[in-house]
C-alpha positions as CSV (number, residue, x, y, z in Angstrom):
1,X,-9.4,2.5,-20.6
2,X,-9.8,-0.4,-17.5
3,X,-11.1,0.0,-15.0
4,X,-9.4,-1.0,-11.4
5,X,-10.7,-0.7,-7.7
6,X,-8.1,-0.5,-5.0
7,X,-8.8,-0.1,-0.9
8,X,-7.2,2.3,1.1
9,X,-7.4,3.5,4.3
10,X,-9.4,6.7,5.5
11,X,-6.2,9.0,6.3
12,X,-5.1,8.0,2.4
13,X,-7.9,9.0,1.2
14,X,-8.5,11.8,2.6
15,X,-4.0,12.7,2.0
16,X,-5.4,12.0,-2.0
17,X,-8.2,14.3,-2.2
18,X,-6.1,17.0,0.0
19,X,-3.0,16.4,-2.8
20,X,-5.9,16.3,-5.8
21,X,-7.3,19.6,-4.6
22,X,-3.5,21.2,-4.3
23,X,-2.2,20.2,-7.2
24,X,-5.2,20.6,-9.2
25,X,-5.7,17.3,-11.4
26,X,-9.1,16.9,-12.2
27,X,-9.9,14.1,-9.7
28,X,-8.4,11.0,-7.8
29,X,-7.6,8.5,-10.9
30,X,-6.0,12.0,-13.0
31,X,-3.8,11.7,-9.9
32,X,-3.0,7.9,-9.6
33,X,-2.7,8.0,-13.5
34,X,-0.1,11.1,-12.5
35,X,1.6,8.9,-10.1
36,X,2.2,5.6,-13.0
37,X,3.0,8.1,-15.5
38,X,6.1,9.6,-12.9
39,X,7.1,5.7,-11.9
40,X,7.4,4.6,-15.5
41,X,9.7,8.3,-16.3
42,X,12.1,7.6,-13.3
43,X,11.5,3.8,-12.4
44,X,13.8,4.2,-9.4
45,X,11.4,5.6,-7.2
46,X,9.5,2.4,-7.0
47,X,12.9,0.4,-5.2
48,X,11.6,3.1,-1.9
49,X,7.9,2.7,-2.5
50,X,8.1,-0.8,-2.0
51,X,10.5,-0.8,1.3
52,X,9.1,2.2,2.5
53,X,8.3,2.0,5.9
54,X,9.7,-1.3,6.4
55,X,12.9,-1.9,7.1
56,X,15.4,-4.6,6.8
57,X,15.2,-7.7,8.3
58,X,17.1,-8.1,11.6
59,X,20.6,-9.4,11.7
60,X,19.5,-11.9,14.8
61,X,17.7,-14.7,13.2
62,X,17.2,-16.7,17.1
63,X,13.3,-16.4,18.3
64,X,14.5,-16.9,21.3
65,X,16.8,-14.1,21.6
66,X,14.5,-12.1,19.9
67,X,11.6,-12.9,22.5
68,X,13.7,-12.3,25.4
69,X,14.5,-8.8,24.3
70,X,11.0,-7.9,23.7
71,X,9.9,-9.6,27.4
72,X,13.2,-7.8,29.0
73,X,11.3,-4.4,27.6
74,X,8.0,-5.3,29.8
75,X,6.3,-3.0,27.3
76,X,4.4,-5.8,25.7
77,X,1.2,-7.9,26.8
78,X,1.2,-11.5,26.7
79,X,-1.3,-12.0,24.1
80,X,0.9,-9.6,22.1
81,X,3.9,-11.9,23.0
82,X,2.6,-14.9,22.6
83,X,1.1,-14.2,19.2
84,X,4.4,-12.5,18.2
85,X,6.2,-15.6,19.0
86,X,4.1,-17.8,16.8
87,X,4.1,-15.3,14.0
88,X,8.0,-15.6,14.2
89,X,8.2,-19.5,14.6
90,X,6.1,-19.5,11.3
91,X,8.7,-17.6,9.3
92,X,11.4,-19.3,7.0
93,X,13.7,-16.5,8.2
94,X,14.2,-17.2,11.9
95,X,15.5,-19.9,13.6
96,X,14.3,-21.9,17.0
């Protein structure tokens, strides 16, 4: 059997040793093994797992537009702005 070492966050782990102690698998690679085993039975799961939380990408493709929504919102810092702008001009999906 290989061996593999993932990182998670605190909350996840503590969510897999809460589920391992519920469901009673004999410890936290009994449950990931549980959770392959399940993907490879109903491989259809995995389209949600891997969109899951996300969500598709906007219709408006303009930075600009996009920017001037967020600013109109005055919810967001500059820093946050300024950063999200660069982010944005960086993608191959939006447009100047």
């Amino acid at each position: 059997m290989s061996t593999i070492n993932i990182s998670l966050p605190a909350e996840q782990v503590i969510f897999i040793d809460r589920l391992v102690t519920r469901y009673g698998f004999a410890n936290r690679s009994e449950f990931i093994r549980g959770l392959v085993r399940l993907i490879r039975h109903k491989p259809a799961i995995i389209q949600e797992t891997a969109t899951f939380p996300f969500f598709p990408a906007p219709p408006n493709q303009s930075v600009n537009a996009i920017m001037t929504d967020f600013r109109n919102t005055k919810k967001y810092s500059k820093a946050f702005l300024k950063d999200l702008e660069a982010g944005l001009k960086q993608s191959s999906y939006f447009k100047p």
